[in-house]
NUTORKOL-672248 format. One record per residue (C-alpha): residue in three letters; x, y, z. Coordinates in steps of 0.02 Angstrom, whole numbers, padded with zeros to 5 digits, always signed. Last residue first. Layout:
% residues N
ALAXYZ...
This chain:
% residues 573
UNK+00677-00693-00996UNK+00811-00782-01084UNK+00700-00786-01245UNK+00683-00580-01229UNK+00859-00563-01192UNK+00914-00644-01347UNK+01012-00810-01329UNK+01173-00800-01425UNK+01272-00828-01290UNK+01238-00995-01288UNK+01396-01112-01292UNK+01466-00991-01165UNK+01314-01025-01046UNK+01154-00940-01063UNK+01053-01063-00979UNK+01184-01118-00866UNK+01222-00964-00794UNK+01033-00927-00785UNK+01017-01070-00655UNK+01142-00997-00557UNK+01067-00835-00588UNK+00902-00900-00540UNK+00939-00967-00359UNK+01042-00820-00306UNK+00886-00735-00351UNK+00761-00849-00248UNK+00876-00843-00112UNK+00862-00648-00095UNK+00815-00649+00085UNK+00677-00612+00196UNK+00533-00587+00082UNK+00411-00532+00152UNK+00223-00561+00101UNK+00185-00663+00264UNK+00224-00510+00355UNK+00117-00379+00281UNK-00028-00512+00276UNK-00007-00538+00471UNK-00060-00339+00483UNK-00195-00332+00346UNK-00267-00490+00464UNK-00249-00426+00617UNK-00341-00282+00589UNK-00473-00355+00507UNK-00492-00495+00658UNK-00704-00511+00662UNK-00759-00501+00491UNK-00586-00550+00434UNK-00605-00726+00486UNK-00457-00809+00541UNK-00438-00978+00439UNK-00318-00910+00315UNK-00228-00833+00454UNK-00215-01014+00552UNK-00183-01101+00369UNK-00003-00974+00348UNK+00038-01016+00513UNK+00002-01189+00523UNK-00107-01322+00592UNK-00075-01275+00778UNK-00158-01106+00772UNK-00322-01185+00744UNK-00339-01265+00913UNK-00298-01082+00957UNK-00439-00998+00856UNK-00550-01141+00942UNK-00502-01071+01116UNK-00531-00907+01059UNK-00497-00792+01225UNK-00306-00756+01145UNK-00382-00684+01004UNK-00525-00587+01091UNK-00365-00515+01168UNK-00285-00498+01002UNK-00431-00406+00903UNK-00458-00278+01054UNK-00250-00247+01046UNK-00227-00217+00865UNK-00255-00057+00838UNK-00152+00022+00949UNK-00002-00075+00907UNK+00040-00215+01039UNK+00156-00171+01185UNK+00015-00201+01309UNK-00078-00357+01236UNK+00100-00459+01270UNK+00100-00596+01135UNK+00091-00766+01165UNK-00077-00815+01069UNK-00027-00691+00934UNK+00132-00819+00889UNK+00218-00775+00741UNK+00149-00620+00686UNK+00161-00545+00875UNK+00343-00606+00877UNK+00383-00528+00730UNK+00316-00368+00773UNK+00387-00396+00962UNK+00582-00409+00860UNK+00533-00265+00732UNK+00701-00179+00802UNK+00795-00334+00787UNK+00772-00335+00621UNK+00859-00159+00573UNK+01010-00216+00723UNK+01043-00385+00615UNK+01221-00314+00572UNK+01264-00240+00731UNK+01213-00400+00859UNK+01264-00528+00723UNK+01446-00452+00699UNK+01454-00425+00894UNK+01437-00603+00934UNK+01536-00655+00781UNK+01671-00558+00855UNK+01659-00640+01030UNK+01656-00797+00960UNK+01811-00786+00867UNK+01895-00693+01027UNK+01844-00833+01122UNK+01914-00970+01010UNK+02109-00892+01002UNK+02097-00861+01187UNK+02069-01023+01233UNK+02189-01107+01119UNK+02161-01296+01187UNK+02326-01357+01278UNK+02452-01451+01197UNK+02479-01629+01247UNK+02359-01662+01087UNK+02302-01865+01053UNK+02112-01871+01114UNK+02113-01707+01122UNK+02101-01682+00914UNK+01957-01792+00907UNK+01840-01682+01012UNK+01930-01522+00933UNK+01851-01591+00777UNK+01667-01625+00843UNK+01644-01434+00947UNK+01478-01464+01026UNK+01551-01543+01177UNK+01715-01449+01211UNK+01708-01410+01386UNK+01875-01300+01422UNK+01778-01179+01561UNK+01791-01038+01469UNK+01737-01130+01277UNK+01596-01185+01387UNK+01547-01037+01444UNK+01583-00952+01236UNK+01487-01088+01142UNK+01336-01061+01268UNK+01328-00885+01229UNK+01357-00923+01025UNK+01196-01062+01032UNK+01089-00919+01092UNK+01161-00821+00948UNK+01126-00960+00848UNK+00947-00981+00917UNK+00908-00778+00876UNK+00963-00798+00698UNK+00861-00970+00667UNK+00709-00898+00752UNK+00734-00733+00624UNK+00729-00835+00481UNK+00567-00924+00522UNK+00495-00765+00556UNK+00543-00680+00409UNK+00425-00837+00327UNK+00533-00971+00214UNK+00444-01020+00044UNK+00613-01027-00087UNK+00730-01108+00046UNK+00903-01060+00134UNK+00919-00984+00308UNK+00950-01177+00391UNK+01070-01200+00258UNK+01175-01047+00304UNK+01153-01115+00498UNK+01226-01257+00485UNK+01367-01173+00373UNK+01397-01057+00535UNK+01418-01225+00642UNK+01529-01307+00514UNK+01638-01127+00549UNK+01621-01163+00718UNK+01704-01320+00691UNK+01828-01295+00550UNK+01893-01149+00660UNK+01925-01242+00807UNK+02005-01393+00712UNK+02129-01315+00627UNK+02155-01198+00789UNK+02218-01352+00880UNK+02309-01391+00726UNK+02414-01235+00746UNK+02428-01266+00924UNK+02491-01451+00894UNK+02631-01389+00777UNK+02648-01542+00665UNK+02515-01485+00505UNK+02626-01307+00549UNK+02796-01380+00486UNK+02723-01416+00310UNK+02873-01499+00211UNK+02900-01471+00015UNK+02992-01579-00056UNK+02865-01710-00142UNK+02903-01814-00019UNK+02847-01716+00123UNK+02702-01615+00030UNK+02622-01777+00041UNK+02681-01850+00188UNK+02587-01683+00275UNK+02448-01703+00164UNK+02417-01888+00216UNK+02439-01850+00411UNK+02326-01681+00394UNK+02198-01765+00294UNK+02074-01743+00423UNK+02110-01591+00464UNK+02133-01521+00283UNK+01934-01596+00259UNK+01856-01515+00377UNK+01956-01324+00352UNK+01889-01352+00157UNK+01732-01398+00192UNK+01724-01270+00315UNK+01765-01134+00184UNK+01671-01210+00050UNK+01489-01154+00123UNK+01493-00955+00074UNK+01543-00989-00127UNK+01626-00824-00167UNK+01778-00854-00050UNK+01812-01001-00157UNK+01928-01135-00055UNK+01967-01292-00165UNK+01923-01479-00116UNK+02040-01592-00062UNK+01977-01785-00078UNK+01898-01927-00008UNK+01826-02074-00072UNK+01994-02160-00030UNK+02037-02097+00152UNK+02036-02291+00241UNK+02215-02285+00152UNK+02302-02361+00001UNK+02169-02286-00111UNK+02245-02102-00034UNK+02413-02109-00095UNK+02319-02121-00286UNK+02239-01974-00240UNK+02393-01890-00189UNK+02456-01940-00367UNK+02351-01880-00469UNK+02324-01722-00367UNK+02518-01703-00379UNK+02525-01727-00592UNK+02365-01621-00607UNK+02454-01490-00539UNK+02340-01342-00453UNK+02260-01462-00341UNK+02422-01520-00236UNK+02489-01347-00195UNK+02346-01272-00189UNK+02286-01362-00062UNK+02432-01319+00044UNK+02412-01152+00012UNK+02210-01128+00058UNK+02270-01219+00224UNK+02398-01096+00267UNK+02287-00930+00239UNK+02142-01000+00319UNK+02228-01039+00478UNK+02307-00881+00537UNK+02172-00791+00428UNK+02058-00838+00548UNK+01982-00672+00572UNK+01802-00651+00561UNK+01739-00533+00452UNK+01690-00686+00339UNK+01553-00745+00463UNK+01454-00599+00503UNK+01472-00574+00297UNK+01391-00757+00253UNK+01265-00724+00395UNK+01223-00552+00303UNK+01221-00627+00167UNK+01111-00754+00221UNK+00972-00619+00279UNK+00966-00516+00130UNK+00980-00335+00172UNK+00799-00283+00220UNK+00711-00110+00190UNK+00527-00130+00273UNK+00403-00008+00173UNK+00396+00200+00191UNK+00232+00273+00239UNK+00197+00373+00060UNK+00180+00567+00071UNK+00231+00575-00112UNK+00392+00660-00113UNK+00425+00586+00059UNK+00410+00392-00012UNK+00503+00444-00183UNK+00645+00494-00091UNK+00636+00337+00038UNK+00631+00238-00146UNK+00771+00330-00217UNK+00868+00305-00054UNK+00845+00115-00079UNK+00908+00108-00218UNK+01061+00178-00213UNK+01120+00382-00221UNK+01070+00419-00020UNK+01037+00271+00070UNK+01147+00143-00021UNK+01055-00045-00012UNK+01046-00070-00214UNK+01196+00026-00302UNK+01301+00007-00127UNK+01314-00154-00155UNK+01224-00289+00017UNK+01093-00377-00069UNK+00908-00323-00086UNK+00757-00351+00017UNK+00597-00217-00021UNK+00465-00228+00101UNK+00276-00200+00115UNK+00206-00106-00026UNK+00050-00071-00037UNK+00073+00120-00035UNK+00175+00084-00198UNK+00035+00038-00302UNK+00074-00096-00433UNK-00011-00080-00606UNK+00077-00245-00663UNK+00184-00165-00804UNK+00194-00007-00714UNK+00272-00069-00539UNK+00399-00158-00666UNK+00439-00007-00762UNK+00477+00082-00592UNK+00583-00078-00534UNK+00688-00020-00702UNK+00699+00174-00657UNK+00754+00108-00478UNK+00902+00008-00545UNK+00958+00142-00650UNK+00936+00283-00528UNK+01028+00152-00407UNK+01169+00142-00523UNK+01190+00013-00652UNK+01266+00103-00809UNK+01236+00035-00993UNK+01180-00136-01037UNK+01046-00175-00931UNK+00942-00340-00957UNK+00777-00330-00844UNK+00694-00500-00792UNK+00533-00478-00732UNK+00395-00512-00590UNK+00484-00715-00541UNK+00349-00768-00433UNK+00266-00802-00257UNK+00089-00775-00247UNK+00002-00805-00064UNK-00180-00816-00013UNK-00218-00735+00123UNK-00415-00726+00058UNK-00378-00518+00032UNK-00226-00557-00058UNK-00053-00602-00018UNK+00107-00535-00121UNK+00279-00608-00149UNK+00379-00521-00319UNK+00535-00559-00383UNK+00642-00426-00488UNK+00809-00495-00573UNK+00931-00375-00653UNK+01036-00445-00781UNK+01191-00354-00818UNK+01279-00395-00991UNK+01455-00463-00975UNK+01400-00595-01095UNK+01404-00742-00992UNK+01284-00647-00851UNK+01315-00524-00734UNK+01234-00502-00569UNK+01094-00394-00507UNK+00967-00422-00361UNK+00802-00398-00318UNK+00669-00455-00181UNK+00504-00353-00184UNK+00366-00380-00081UNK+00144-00374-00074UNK+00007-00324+00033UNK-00179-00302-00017UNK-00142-00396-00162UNK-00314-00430-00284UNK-00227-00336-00453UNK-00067-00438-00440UNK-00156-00610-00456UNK-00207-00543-00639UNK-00051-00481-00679UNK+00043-00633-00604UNK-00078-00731-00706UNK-00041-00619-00867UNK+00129-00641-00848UNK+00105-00823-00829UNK+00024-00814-01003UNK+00155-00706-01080UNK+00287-00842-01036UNK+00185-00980-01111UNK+00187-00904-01282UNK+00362-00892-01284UNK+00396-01059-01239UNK+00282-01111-01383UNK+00354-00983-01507UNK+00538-01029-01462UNK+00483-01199-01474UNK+00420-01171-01642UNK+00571-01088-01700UNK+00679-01231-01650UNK+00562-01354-01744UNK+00452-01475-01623UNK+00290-01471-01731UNK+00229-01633-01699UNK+00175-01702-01882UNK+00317-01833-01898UNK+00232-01921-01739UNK+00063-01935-01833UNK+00148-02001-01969UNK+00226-02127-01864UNK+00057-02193-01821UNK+00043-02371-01898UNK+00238-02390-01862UNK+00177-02430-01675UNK+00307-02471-01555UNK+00476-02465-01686UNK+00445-02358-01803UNK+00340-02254-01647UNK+00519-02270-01550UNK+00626-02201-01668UNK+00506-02068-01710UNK+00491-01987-01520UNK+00694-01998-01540UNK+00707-01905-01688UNK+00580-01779-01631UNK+00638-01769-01457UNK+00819-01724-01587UNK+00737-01572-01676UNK+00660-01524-01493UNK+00839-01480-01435UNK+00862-01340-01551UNK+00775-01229-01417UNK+00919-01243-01313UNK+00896-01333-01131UNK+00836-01252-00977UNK+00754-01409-00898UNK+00608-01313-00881UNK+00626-01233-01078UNK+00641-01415-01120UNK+00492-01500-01031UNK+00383-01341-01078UNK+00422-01347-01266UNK+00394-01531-01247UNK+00222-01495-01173UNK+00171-01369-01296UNK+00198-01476-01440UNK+00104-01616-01367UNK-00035-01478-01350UNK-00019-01417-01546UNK-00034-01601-01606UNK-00155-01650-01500UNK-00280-01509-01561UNK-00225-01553-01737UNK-00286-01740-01704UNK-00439-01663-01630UNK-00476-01569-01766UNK-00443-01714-01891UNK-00563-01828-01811UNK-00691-01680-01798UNK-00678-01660-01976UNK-00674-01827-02009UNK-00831-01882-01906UNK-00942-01739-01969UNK-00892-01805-02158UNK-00943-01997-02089UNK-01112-01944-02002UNK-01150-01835-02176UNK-01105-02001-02292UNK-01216-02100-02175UNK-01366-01954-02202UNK-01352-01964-02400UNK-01339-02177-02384UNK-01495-02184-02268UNK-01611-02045-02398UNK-01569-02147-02537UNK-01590-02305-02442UNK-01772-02231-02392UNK-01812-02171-02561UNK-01774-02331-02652UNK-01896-02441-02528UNK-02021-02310-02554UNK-02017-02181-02708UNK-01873-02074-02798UNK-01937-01988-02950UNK-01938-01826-02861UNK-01760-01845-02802UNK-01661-01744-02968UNK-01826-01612-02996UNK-01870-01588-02838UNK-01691-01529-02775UNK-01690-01356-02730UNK-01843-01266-02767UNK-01955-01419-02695UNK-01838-01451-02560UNK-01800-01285-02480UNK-01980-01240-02503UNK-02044-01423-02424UNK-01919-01355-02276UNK-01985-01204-02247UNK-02186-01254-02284UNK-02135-01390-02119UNK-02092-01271-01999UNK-01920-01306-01917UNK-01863-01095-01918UNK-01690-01119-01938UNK-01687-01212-02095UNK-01497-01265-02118UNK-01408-01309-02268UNK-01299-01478-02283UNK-01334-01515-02469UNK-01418-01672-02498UNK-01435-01701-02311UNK-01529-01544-02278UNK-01529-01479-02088UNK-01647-01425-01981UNK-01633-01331-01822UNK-01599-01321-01644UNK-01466-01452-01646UNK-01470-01516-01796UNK-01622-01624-01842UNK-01642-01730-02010UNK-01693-01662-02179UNK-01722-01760-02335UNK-01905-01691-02371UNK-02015-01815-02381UNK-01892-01970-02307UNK-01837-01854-02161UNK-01999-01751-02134UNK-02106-01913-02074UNK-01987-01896-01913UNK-02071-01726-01851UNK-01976-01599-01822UNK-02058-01488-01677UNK-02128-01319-01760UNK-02305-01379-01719UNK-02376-01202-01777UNK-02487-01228-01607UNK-02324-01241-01508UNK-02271-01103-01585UNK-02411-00996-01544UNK-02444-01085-01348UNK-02263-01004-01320UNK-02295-00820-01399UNK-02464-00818-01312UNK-02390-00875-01134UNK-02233-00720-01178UNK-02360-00599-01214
């Protein structure tokens, strides 16, 4: 049928055929013909069609037309066609252009986080400089659609499709995390931040920002779990996939009983779900280890003295100006903020190094500091500014958006390495890693506070040893995930041990290794390693902290700053 169907049309001739144009004003379109006199289509390209369409159409007004007349007829008809098709797809490109440059500044400012209102003044400035680059296409310029609302609509319209994405990404995770936190924002209203890290069946990994709830009523755990609920919902998340869930330290998120975290091990047993990984972020735990720690002695003086000269503009004018006479010029006091986990040593660094100029200072001014002369106060100075520079070494080391729980947990384990070694050679008066007290001996007759250093590193000894105990109890899990080739077969999970001794006997598997850990179980092919696989995708989606939120509400904070607190939660979000 379909041979006698071909060999029929091809018999009818329905090909156009060039001596149709100047008979019957018709050129080709596509797959059919079309009328230059009055742009209708034939679809069927037999010739009776079109000498129909002409002959009841337009004989009468082009039958008189012959030859050389015809044919410029006929040219001028199809040239006025070309030109129309030209201009409308001219001007639908030009409004295509339009609409994406207007995307792209909407992007640019909702990126840099600044208010909607801002793409009035691009405008101004994107005309300023076509009057004065090209003035032939200013018009096109004026024609960008950068009006607050239309940002609003543009920023808008790119939020809902990354939600989308994140839905879409969502649907293919065979493991994925949660990291949330809670702070307030210029308004006093409670913004609750939910981030989500999940890896799909290719190990792929997806690392976003799930939803921003605003909460203006209570924020208890029932709260707080209610609203990670409505997240799981919006994205179709199932719970059994569900590796880990990091929060910070309040009792409305990590309590086990009334907080979050109790209402998920409640909701675990009520539905006979294995329970994920609960984590309290990593660097606040640091920042915690390292604030229990008693220096008070030293603290409490220093934050004084500074205050003293920073709270009165008059005295940190004039310190400052003390300071251009001296090698000390670019440097000055900053302020102690218990809140911000890195100022403390800055602080402690900076007093001991200013100690002369702070003590002449406070001298003139009235107001003498007999502890910035007591040698075993300043031997402390120095002792605690060092291992507390040693703690913020380690704070940054934790930081970062993409960092695997087993990164995090190397760091932890080399700084209590780092804290044995601190403590023999604290014992034995060998001060190499500790900078300050270096510079301290080279003028102190006192003798270095022994005692005063070894009880600070025995209590951050024991602070890390309680306070990490929940990690250190997937220690050989984390060791297995980060380095399979090293692992002991023995202690593996049941169902792992085949796949990791044909693991270890891959020589090319281990060539692999060395390009990455996140390529290496990319590269693993499930076929063989299934096990391993659904177990290394658990750990690559964990989150180990909650740096991402600490991130975003400082970022937040200036979004919706006091100049801003109009912003509607929906445009915040």
């Amino acid at each position: 049928m379909a041979e006698k169907r071909k060999r029929k049309i091809d018999d009818e001739c329905r090909q156009f055929q060039e001596e149709w144009s100047l008979k019957y004003f018709f050129i080709k379109s596509g797959e059919k013909a079309l009328c230059v006199i009055c742009n209708e289509t034939v679809a069927v390209m037999k010739e009776y069609n079109l000498r129909r369409h002409h002959q009841s159409k337009h004989q009468e007004k082009y039958v008189q037309l012959k030859g050389k007349v015809r044919a410029e007829k006929f040219s001028k008809l199809q040239n006025q066609l070309t030109s129309q098709r030209t201009l409308f797809s001219k001007s639908s490109n030009e409004n295509e252009s339009l609409t994406k440059a207007s995307y792209k500044v909407a992007y640019v400012l909702a990126k840099s986080g600044k208010p909607f209102t801002d793409g009035e003044v691009v405008k101004e400035c994107l005309l300023e400089v076509a009057e004065e680059l090209c003035p032939e296409k200013s018009k096109q310029f004026e024609n960008v659609a950068l009006g607050a609302n239309n940002i609003a609509c543009r920023v808008a319209d790119m939020g809902e499709n990354i939600v989308t994405q994140i839905a879409k990404n969502a649907s293919k995770f065979r493991h994925f995390s949660i990291a949330m936190d809670e702070s307030l924002d210029s308004c006093s209203t409670s913004q609750l931040l939910v981030f989500i890290r999940g890896v799909d069946e290719d190990m792929n990994i997806t690392q976003e920002l799930a939803s921003l709830h605003s909460m203006y009523g209570t924020v208890t755990g029932e709260d707080i779990f209610n609203e990670l609920k409505k997240t799981f919902a919006d994205y179709n998340l199932d719970w059994t996939n569900l590796s880990c869930l990091t929060v910070d330290g309040g009792k409305n998120m990590s309590g086990i009983k009334k907080g979050l975290v109790g209402q998920v091990k409640q909701m675990c047993n009520e539905k006979n779900i294995i329970q994920p990984m609960f984590l309290h972020c990593i660097i606040h735990q640091q920042a915690l280890c390292a604030k229990y720690v008693d220096i008070s002695s030293v603290l409490n003086p220093v934050v004084k003295m500074v205050n003293l000269i920073r709270s009165h503009g008059l005295n940190h004018r004039q310190f400052r100006d003390m300071l251009k006479d001296t090698d000390t010029e670019s440097q000055d006091l900053p302020y102690y903020t218990a809140v911000r986990w890195l100022s403390c040593e800055k602080v402690l660094s900076r007093v001991f190094k200013l100690r002369k100029e702070i003590g002449d200072f406070l001298e003139s001014k009235g107001k003498p500091q007999p502890l910035l002369s007591d040698e075993e106060w300043v031997w402390k100075l120095a002792f605690a500014a060092d291992i507390t520079s040693h703690l913020n070494f380690l704070n940054l080391k934790l930081q970062g958006e993409q960092n695997l729980v087993s990164d995090l947990y190397t760091h932890l384990k080399a700084f209590r390495s780092k804290l044995v070694l601190f403590l023999e050679q604290v014992q034995a008066n060998n001060l190499t890693h500790f900078q300050q007290c270096k510079v301290f001996m080279a003028e102190a007759t006192a003798e270095f506070p022994t005692s005063f250093a070894c009880e600070i590193i025995k209590d951050l000894q024991l602070q890390f040893q309680q306070r990490f105990s929940d990690l250190d109890s997937k220690a050989e899990e984390v060791r297995l995930f980060q380095n399979p080739f090293e692992a002991d077969v023995a202690s593996c999970p049941d169902e792992l041990q085949l796949e990791v001794i044909e693991l270890q006997a891959n020589d090319l598997l281990r060539d692999k290794f060395k390009i990455g850990l996140v390529g290496f179980y990319q590269f693993l092919p499930k076929e063989d390693f299934p096990n391993v696989k659904t177990f290394a995708s658990r750990y690559l989606s964990i989150f180990g902290t909650t740096y991402l939120c600490e991130q975003t509400f400082s970022r937040m904070k200036y979004v919706k700053n006091n100049l801003r607190t109009n912003l509607s939660d929906d445009n915040l979000r």
